[in-house]
Kinemage of the C-alpha trace (Angstrom):
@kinemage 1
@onewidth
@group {chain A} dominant
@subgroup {mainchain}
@vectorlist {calphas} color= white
{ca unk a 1} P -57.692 239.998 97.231
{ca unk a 2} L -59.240 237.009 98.772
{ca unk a 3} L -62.793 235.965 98.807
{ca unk a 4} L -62.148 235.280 102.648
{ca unk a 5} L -60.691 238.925 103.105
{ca unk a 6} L -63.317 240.423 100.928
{ca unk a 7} L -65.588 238.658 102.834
{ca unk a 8} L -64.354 239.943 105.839
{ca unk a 9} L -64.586 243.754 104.598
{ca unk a 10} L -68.250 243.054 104.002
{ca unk a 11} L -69.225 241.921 107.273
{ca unk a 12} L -67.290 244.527 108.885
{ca unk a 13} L -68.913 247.142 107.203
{ca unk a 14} L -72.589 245.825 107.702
{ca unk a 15} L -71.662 244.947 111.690
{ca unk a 16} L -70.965 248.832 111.607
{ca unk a 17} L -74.173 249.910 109.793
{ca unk a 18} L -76.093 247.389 112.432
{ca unk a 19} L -74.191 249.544 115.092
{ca unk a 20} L -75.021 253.115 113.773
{ca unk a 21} L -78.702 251.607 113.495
{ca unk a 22} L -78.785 249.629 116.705
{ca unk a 23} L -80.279 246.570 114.840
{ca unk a 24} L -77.605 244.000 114.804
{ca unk a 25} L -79.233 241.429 116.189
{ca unk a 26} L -82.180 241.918 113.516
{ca unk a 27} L -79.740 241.950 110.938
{ca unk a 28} L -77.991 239.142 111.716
{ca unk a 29} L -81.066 237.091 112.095
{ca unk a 30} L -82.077 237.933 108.586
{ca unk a 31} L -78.686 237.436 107.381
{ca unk a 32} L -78.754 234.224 108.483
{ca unk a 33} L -82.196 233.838 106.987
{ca unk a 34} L -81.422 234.412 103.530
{ca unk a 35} L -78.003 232.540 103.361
{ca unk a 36} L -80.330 229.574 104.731
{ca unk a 37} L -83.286 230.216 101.949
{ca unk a 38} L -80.489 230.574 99.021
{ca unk a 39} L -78.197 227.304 100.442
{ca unk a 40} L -81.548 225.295 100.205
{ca unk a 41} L -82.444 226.803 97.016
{ca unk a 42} L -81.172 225.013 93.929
{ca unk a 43} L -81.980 227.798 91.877
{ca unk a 44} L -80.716 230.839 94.216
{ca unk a 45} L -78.115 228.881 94.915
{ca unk a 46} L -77.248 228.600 90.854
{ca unk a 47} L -78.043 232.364 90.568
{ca unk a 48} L -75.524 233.512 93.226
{ca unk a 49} L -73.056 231.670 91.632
{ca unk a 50} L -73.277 232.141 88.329
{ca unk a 51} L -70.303 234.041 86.467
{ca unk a 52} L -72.973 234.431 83.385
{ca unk a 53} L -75.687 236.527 84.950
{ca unk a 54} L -74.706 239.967 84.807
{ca unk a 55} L -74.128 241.765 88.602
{ca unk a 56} L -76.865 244.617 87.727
{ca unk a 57} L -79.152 241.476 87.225
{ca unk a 58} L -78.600 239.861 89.783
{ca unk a 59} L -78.995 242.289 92.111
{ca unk a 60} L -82.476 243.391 90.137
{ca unk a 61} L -83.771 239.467 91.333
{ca unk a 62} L -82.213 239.680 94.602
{ca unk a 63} L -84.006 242.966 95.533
{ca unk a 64} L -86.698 241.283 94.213
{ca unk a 65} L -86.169 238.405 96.654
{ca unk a 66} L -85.964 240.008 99.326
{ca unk a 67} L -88.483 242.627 99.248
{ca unk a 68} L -91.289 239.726 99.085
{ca unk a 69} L -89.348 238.022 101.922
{ca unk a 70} L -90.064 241.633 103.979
{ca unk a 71} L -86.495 241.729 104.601
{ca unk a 72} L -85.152 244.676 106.134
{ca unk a 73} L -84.320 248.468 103.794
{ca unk a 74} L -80.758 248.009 105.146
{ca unk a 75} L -79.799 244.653 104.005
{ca unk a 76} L -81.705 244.712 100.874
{ca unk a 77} L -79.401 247.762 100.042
{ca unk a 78} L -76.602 245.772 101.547
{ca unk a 79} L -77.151 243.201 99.419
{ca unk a 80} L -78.103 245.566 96.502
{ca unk a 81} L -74.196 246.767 96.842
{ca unk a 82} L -72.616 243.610 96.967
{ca unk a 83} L -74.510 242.042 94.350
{ca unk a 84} L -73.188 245.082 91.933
{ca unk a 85} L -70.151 244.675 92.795
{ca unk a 86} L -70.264 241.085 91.795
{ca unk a 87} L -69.737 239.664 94.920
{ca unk a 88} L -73.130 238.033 95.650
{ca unk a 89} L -71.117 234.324 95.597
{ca unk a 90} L -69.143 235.211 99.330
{ca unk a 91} L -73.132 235.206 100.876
{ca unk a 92} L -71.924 232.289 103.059
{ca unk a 93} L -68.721 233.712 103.503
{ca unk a 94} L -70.043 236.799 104.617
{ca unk a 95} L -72.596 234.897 106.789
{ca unk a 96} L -70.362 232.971 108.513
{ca unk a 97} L -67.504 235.924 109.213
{ca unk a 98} L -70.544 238.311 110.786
{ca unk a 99} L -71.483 235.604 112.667
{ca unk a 100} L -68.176 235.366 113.755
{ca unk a 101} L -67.396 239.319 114.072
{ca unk a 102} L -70.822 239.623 116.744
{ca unk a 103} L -69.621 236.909 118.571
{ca unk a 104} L -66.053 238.525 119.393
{ca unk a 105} L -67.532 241.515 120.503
{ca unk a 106} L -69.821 239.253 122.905
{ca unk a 107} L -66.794 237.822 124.302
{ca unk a 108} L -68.283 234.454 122.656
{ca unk a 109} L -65.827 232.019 121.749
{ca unk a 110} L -66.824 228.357 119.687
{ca unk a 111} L -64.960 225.416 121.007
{ca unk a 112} L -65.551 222.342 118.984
{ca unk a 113} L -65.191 219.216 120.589
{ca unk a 114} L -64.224 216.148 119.184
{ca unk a 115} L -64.534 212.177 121.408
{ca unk a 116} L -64.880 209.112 121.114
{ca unk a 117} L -68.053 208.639 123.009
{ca unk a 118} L -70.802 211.255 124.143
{ca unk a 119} L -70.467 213.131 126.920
{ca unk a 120} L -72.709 213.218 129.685
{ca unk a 121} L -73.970 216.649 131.124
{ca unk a 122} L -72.067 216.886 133.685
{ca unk a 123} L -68.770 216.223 131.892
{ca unk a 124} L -70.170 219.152 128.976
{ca unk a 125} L -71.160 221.154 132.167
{ca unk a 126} L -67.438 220.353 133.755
{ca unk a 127} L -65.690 221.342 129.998
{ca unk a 128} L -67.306 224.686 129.375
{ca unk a 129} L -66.535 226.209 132.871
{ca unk a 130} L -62.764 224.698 132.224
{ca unk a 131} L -62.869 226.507 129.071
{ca unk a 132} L -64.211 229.654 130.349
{ca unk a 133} L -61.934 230.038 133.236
{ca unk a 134} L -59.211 229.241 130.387
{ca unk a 135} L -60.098 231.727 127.996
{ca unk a 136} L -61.694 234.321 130.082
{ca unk a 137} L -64.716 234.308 127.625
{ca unk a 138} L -67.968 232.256 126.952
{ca unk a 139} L -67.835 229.279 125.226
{ca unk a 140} L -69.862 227.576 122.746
{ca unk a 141} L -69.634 224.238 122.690
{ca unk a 142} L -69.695 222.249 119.453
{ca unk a 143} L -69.789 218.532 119.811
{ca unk a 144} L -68.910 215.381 117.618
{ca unk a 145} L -68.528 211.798 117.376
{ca unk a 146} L -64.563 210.869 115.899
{ca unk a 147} L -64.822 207.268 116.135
{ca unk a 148} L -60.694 207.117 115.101
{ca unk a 149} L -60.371 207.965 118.920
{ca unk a 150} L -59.902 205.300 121.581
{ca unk a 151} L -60.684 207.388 124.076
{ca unk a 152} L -60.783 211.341 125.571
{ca unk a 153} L -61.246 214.254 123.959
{ca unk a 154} L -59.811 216.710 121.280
{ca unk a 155} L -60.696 220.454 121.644
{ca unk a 156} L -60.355 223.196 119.442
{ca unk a 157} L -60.869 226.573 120.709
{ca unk a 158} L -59.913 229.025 117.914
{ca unk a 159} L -56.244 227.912 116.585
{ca unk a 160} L -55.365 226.339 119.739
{ca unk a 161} L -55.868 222.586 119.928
{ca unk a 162} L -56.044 220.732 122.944
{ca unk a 163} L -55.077 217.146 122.571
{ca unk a 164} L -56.423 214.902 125.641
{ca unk a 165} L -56.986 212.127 123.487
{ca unk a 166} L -55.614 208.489 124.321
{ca unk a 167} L -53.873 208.388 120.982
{ca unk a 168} L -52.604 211.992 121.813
{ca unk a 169} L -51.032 210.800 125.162
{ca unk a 170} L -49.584 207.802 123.625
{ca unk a 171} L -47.903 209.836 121.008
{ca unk a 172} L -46.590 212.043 123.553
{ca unk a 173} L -45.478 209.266 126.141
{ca unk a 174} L -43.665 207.536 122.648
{ca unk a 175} L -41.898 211.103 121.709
{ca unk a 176} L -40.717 211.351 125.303
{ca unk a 177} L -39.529 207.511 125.272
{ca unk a 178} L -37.517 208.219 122.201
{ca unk a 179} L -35.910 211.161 123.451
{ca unk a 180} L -34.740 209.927 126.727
C-alpha cells in the first residue's frame, strides 16, 4: 500500500474520531502543531524517521512528547497507534491529507497561483470571486512569483490548470497556426 494511501486512512479515521468528539478544529490545530515542532526538530525529525528505533519505542518518546506539550488524550493515543504500527514517518503526510480532508467538507478549495508580477488587491479580490463563481466553493488563494512568465497568470485549482499566461496564449495561437 502506499504511504500516500496509508496516509490517507489515517487522517480519515482521526477526522472521524474529531467528529464523534466534536473537536476537530482542536485537533487539527494540534496536529498541525506537532508536525511543525518535529519538522523543526533535527532530532524528532531523525526519530520519526528512523527504520532502527523500534515502533514500541518510539511511540514510548512520542507519548512522552506530547504529554509535556499538554497535547490532547485523543491524539496522543492517535499517535500512540500509529507510532506502533510503525507508521510515525507519514506525520506530514498525514498532516497535510487532514488538512486537506477538513477543508473538503468546508467546501474550501486551494487555488495556487502562479505570475509574473504581483497582483494588486483588486486583481486577487477580482480572481477569487472568478474562482468561486467557477467552482461553486471557497477559494484559497496561494500566490507566487514564476519569473519564466512574460506575462498573466497560471492557476491551479485542484487538477485543473488554467493557463492565461502570455507564453500559454502564444502556444495556443502557434498550435492553431499550424493546424490551419
Amino acid at each position: 500500500m502506499s504511504s500516500r494511501l496509508t496516509a490517507r486512512r489515517y487522517a480519515k479515521a482521526l477526522l472521524q474520531i474529531g467528529d464523534q468528539q466534536g473537536n476537530v478544529p482542536q485537533l487539527q490545530q494540534e496536529l498541525d502543531t506537532v508536525a511543525a515542532t518535529v519538522a523543526a526538530n533535527a532530532d524528532l525529525s531523525r526519530l520519526v524517521a528512523s527504520p532502527l528505533v523500534l515502533p514500541t519505542r518510539k511511540a514510548e518518546v512520542f507519548e512522552t512528547i506530547l504529554a509535556t506539550a499538554k497535547v490532547s488524550q485523543t491524539l496522543r493515543h492517535f499517535f500512540r497507534v500509529v507510532a506502533e504500527a510503525g507508521r510515525l514517518n507519514l506525520l506530514a503526510d498525514i498532516r497535510r491529507t487532514f488538512a486537506d480532508q477538513v477543508d473538503e467538507r468546508a467546501g474550501i478549495v486551494e487555488a495556487k497561483v502562479a505570475s509574473a508580477q504581483p497582483l494588486s488587491e483588486a486583481q486577487t479580490q477580482a480572481l477569487v470571486a472568478s474562482l468561486a463563481t467557477r467552482t461553486g466553493k471557497t477559494i484559497r488563494l496561494s500566490w507566487h512569483q514564476d519569473a519564466t512568465l512574460l506575462g498573466g497568470l497560471k492557476v491551479q485549482v485542484g487538477s485543473t490548470v488554467l493557463d492565461a499566461s502570455l507564453q500559454g496564449q502564444l502556444r495556443q495561437l502557434k498550435t492553431q497556426l499550424l493546424s490551419a
